[in-house]
C-alpha positions in Angstrom: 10.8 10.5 19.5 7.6 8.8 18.4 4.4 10.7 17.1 2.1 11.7 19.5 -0.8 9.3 20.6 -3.4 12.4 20.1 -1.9 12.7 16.5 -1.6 8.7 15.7 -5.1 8.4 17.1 -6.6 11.0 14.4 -5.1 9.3 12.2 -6.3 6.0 12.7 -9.7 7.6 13.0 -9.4 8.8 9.9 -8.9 5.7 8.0 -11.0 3.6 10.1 -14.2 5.5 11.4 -16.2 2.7 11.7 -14.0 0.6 14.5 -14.6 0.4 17.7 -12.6 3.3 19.9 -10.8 0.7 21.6 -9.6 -1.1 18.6 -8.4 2.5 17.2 -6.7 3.3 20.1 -4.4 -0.2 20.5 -3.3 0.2 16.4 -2.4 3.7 17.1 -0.3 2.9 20.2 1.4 0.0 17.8 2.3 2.3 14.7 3.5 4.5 17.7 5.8 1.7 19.3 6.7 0.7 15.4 8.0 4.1 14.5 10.1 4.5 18.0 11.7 0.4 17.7 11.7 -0.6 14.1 11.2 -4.4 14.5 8.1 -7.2 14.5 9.4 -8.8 17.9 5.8 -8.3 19.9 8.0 -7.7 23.5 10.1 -4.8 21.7 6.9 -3.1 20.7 5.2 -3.8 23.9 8.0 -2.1 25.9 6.7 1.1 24.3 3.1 0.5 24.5 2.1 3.0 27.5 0.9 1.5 30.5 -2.4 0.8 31.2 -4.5 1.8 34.2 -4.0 -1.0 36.0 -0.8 -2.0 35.4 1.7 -3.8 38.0 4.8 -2.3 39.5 6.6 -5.3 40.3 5.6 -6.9 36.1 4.8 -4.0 33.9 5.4 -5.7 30.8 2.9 -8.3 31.3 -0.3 -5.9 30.7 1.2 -4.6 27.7 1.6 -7.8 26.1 -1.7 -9.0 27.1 -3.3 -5.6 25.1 -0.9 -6.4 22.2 -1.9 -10.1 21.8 -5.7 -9.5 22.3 -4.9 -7.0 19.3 -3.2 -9.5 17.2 -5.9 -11.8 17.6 -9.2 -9.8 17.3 -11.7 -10.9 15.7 -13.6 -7.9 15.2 -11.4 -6.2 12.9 -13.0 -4.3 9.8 -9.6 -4.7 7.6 -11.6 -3.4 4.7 -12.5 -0.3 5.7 -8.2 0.2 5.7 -8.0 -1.4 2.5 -11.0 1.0 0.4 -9.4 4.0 1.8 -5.8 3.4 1.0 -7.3 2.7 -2.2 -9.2 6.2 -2.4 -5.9 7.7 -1.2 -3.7 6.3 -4.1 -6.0 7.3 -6.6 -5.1 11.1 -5.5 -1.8 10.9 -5.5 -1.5 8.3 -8.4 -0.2 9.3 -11.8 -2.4 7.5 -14.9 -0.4 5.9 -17.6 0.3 8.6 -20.8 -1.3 6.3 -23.7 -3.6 6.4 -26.6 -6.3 4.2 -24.0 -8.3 7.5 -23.3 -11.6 5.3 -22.4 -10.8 5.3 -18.9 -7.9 6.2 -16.4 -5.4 3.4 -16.1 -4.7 2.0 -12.0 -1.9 -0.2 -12.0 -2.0 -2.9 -9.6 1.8 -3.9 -9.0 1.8 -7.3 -7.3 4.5 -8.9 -5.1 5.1 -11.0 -2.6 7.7 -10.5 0.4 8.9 -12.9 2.6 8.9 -12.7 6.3 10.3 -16.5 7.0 8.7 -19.1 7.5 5.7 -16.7 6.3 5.2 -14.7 3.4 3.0 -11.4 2.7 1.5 -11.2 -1.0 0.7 -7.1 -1.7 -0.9 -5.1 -4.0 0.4 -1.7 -4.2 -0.3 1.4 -6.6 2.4 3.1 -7.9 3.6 7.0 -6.1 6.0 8.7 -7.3 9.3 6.6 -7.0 7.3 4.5 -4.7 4.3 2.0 -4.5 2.4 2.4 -1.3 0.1 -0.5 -0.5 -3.3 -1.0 -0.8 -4.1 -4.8 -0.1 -2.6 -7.5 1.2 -3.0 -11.3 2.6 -0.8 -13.2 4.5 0.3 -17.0 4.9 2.6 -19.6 5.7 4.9 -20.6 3.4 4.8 -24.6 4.0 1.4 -25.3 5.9 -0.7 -22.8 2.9 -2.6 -21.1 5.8 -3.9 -17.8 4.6 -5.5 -15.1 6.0 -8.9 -13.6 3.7 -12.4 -12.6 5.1 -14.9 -14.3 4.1 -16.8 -13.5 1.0 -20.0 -12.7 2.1 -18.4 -9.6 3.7 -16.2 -8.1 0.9 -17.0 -4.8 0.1 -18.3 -3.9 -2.9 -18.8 -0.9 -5.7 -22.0 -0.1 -4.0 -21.3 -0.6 -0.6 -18.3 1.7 -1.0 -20.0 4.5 -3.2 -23.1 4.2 -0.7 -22.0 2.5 2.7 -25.2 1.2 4.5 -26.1 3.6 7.4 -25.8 1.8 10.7 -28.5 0.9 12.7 -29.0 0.7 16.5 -28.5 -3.2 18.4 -27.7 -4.6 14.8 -23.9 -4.6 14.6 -22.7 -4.4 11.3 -20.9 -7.7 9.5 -17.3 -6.9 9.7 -14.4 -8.0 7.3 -12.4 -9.7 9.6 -9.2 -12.1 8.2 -9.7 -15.2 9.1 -6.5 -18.2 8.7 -8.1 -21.0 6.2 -5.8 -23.8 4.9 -5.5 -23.8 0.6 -4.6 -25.9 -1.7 -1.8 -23.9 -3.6 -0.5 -20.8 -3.7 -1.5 -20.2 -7.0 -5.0 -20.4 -5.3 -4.4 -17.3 -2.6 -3.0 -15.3 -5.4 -6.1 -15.6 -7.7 -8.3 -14.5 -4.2 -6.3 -11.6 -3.2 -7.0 -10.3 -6.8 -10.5 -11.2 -6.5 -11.2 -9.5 -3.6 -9.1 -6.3 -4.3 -11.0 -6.2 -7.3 -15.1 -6.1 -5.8 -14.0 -2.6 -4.7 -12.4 -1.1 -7.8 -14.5 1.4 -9.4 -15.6 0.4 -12.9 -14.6 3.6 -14.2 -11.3 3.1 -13.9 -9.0 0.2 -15.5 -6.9 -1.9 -14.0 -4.0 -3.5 -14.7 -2.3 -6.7 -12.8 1.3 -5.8 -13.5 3.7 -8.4 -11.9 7.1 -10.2 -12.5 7.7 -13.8 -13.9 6.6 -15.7 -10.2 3.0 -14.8 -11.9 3.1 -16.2 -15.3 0.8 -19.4 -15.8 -1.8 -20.2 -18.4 -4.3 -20.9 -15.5 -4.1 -17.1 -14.2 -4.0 -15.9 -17.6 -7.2 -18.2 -18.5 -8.7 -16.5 -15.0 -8.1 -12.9 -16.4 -9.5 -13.2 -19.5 -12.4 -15.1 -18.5 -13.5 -12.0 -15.7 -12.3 -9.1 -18.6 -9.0 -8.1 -16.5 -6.2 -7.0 -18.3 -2.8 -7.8 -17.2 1.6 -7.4 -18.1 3.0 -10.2 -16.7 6.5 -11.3 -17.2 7.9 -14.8 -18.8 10.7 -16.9 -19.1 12.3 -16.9 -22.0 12.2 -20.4 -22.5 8.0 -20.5 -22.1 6.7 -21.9 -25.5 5.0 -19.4 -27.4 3.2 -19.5 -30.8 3.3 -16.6 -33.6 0.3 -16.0 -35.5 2.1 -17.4 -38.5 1.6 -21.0 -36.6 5.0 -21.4 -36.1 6.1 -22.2 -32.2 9.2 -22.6 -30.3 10.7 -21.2 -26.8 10.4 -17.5 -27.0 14.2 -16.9 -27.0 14.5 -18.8 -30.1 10.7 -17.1 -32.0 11.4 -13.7 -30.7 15.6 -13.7 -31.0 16.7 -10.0 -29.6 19.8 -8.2 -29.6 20.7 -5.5 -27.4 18.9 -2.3 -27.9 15.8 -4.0 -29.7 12.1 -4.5 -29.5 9.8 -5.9 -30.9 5.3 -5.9 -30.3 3.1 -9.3 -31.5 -0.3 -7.7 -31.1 -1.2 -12.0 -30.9 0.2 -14.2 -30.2 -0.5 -18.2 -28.0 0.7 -18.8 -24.7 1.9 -22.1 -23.8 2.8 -25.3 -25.6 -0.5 -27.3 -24.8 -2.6 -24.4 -23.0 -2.4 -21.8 -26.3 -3.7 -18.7 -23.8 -4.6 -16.1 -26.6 -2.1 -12.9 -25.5 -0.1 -9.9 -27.0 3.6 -9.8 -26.1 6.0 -7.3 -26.3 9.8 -7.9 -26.3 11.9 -5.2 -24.9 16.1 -5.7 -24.3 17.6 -2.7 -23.1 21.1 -1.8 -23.4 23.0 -2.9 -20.3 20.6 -5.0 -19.4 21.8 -8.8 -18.9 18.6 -10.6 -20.6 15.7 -9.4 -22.6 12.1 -8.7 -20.9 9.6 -11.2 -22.3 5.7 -9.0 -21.2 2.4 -10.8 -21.9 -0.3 -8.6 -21.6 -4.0 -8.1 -22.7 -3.5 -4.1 -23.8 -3.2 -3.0 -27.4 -0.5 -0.7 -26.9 3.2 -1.4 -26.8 4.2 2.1 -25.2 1.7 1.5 -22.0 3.4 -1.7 -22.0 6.2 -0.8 -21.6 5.7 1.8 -19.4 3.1 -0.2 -16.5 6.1 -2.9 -16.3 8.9 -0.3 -15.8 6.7 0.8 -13.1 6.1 -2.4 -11.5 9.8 -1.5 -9.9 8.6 0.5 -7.6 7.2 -1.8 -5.3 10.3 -3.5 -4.7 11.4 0.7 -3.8 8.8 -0.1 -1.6 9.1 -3.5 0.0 12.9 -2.1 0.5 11.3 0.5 2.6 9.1 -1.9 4.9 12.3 -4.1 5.7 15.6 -2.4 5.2 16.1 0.1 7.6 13.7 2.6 6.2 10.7 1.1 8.5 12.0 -1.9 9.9 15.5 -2.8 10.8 17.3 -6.4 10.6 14.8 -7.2 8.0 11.3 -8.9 8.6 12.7 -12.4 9.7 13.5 -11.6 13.0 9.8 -11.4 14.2 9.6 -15.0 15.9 5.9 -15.3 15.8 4.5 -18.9 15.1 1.0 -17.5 14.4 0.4 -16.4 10.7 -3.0 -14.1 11.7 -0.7 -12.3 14.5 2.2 -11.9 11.8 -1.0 -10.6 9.5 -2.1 -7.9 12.2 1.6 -6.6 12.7 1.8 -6.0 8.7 -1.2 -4.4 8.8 0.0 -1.9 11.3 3.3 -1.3 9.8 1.6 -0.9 6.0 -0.8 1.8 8.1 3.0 3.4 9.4 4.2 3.4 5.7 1.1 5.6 4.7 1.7 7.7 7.4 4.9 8.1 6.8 4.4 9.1 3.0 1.8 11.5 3.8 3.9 13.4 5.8 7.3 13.7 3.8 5.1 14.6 0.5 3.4 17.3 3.4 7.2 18.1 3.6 7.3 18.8 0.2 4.4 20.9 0.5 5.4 23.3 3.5 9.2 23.2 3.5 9.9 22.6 -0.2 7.5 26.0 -1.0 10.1 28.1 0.1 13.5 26.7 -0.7 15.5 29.4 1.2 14.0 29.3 4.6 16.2 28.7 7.3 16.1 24.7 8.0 15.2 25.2 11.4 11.9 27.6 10.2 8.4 25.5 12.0 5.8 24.6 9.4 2.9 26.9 9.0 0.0 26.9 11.5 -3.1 25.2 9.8 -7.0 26.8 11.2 -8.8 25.0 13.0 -11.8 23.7 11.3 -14.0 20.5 11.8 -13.6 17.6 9.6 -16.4 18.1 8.0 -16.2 22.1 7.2 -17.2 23.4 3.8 -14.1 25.4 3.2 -12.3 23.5 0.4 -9.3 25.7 0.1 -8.4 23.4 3.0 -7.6 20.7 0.8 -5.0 22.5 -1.3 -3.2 22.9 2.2 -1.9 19.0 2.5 -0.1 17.0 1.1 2.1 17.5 -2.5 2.3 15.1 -5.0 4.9 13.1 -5.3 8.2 14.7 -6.7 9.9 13.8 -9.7 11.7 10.7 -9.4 15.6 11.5 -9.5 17.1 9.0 -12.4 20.2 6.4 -11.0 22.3 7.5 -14.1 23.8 10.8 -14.7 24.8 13.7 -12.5 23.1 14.1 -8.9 21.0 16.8 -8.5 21.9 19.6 -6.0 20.5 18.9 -2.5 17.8 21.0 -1.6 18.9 23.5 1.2 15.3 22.5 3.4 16.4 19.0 3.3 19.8 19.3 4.6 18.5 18.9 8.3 17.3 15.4 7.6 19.8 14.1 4.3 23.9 13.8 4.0 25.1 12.5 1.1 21.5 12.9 -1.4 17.9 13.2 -1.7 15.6 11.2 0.6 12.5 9.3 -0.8 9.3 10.8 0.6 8.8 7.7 3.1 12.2 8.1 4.3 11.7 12.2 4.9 8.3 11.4 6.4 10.0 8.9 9.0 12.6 11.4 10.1 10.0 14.4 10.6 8.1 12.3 12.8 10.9 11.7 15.0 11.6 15.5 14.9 10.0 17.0 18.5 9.8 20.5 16.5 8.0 19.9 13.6 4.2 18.1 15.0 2.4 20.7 13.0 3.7 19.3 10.2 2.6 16.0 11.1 -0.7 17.1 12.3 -1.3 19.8 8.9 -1.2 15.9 6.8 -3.5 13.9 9.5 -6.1 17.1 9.6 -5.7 17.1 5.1 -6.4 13.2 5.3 -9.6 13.8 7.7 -10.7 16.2 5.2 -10.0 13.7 2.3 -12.0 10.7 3.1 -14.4 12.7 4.9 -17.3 11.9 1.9 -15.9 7.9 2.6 -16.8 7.7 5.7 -20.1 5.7 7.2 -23.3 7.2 6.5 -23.9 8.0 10.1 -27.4 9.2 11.5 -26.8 13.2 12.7 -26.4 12.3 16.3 -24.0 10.0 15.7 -22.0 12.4 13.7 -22.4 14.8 16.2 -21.1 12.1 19.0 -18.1 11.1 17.2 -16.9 14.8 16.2 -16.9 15.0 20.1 -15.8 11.9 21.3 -14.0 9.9 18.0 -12.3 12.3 16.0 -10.2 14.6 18.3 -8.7 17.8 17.0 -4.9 18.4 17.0 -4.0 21.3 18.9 
């Protein structure tokens, strides 16, 4: 059993207030058809797409797809309003780095790319818990280069997201709509989808590019240090690097490591010709076939350490989106020729993946509170209070954050007796937990206690609407679960 349209509409509501209602409703009805058939093939999801008003008896599928493809290619589409609000949301539930670097909070940015053939999606995620849940993301084709970014002039920025312009009557606002350019390289669409995620970062938080050795080139390193990023990027060991001594060689021959060593150059040169100014750290752990080669821009070899170690939990992730968590049979089975309909799709499934996090760490709230309630007991009743209501206790009622992350090694902890209703053999990652309490017909108020905690959440994030259109959209927009 899918969610409830009522309940996925909210939702969508919630982290898009200022589409259009018609654009809120068709990516609610799609997260609905993608958690009842786990797949990208647009005639599977269509088939659960309801019918429309006018829809034929003798060819119903023929409206749906019609509703689905004017979705996939709209041009309207504010993606940033998505994209600042995921962002807002993994900042909550986000742990910060333990490290000496107390000027400000530490975000890492985990980077990866995932292929969905002959396409590929690049994604910027933030680490929760033993998962990263996405917060950006671009799409293009692996051969032709075509990419999918809006322009420019419509990124948001640190004031436009602090202070959003209020809207004004017969002037429609500029919207942030993808549109599919041709590049030159993909080295090219990696260096804008870090540009753009990073006009809407707050600067008093610091962010770290954390990715794996696909990233490593003097020109992105030049790029970082020339805009003040910091970064801990993985390298080959056979990358010529130079010690501050002056001598230079490939780094398995400068920085020889045995098992179970480790070793910090607080400077050190990148590159035989290039000579990128860095600090690397050299970490081989026992059992571990070859030795981690880290350039980075921080000072301290414990953060280091610790922001790369993370960056596995966006493949946790990535495994979630195509391996029969969210989707089943993979990504590749999509057969879509159009890289801004693939683009659409992914950002529909990315909005299921946060919906399906919020509501297994709501699990964790509600069920996991009282460890020897029967597994059948309903979740607790939540009051019913607007959106915008000044009772803040509210937001100690949603979701938890995320639980400890249960190490592979060692002995498996006992199952929990709440979550023997939804796990057989072991613990289920929140996103997995999330996915089968949706599909549970008894436990909505679950469901609709984490879509009514997220309304409360980005309620200060939200447009700065005139009164009367507050007062239309608490009546028309944002319905209440009941």
């Amino acid at each position: 059993m899918a969610i409830e349209q009522c309940d996925a509409l909210t939702f969508v509501q919630c982290l898009a207030p200022s589409w259009r209602k018609p654009q809120q409703a068709i990516l609610a009805e799609v997260i609905r058809a993608l958690t009842e058939r786990p797949t990208l093939i647009v005639t599977d999801l269509a088939r659960s797409l309801p019918a429309g008003p006018h829809a034929s008896a003798s060819n119903p599928l023929h409206g749906r797809l019609k509703r689905l493809d004017r979705f996939l290619g709209n041009s309207h589409l504010d993606e940033a309003a998505l994209f600042v609000r995921w962002f807002q949301l993994s900042c909550h539930f986000g742990t910060d780095v333990p490290s000496a670097l107390a000027d400000r909070p530490i975000v890492p940015l985990l980077v990866d790319t995932t292929y969905f053939e002959p396409f590929a999606a690049l994604l910027v995620s933030v680490p929760c818990g033993s998962r990263a849940l996405p917060i950006a993301f671009t799409t293009y084709h692996r051969r032709t280069l075509a990419a999918c970014f809006p322009p420019p002039e419509t990124w948001p920025s640190r004031e436009t997201v602090s202070d959003p312009p209020a809207p004004t009557k017969g002037q429609p606002p500029v919207r942030a709509n993808s549109v599919v350019r041709l590049w030159a390289s993909q080295n090219l669409i990696e260096g804008q989808l870090l540009d753009y995620v990073h006009t809407f970062l707050p600067a008093t938080l610091r962010a770290v590019i954390v990715a794996d050795r696909g990233f490593a080139r003097a020109s992105l390193f030049r790029a970082c240090l020339a805009a003040q990023r910091d970064f801990v990027i993985r390298f080959d060991a056979d990358t010529w690097l130079y010690l501050p001594d002056g001598t230079g060689g490939a780094t398995k021959e400068v920085l020889a490591l045995q098992p179970g060593q480790q070793r910090w150059l607080s400077s050190a040169f990148y590159g035989k010709e290039d000579r990128i100014p860095v600090a690397v750290l050299a970490i081989w752990d026992k059992g571990q076939a070859e030795p981690w080669y880290l350039a980075t821009t921080l000072p301290d070899a414990p953060t280091v350490d610790t922001l790369y170690r993370w960056r596995m939990r966006i493949e946790s992730g990535n495994r979630d989106q195509k391996s029969g968590v969210l989707l089943r049979e993979s990504g590749d089975h999509h057969r879509l020729t159009s890289v801004l309909h693939l683009h659409r799709l992914l950002l529909a499934l990315y909005c299921t993946h946060w919906l399906t996090a919020l509501t297994g760490l709501q699990a964790w709230h509600d069920l996991a509170a009282d460890p020897d309630a029967p597994e059948t007991a309903p979740a607790p009743a939540l009051e019913q209070a607007l959106p915008n209501s000044t009772a803040l206790e509210l937001l100690g009622e949603g979701p938890a954050l995320p639980p400890a992350i249960i190490p592979h090694r060692g002995p498996s902890p006992q199952l929990p007796h709440w979550m023997k209703r939804f796990a057989v053999r072991g613990h289920l990652s929140y996103v997995r937990l999330g996915l089968e309490i949706l599909r549970s017909s008894d436990l909505t108020t679950l469901v609709r206690r984490a879509i009514r905690w997220l309304g409360i959440q980005l309620w200060p994030w939200r447009p700065a609407w005139r009164p009367w259109q507050i007062r239309y959209r608490l009546k028309h927009w944002w319905p209440l679960p009941v």
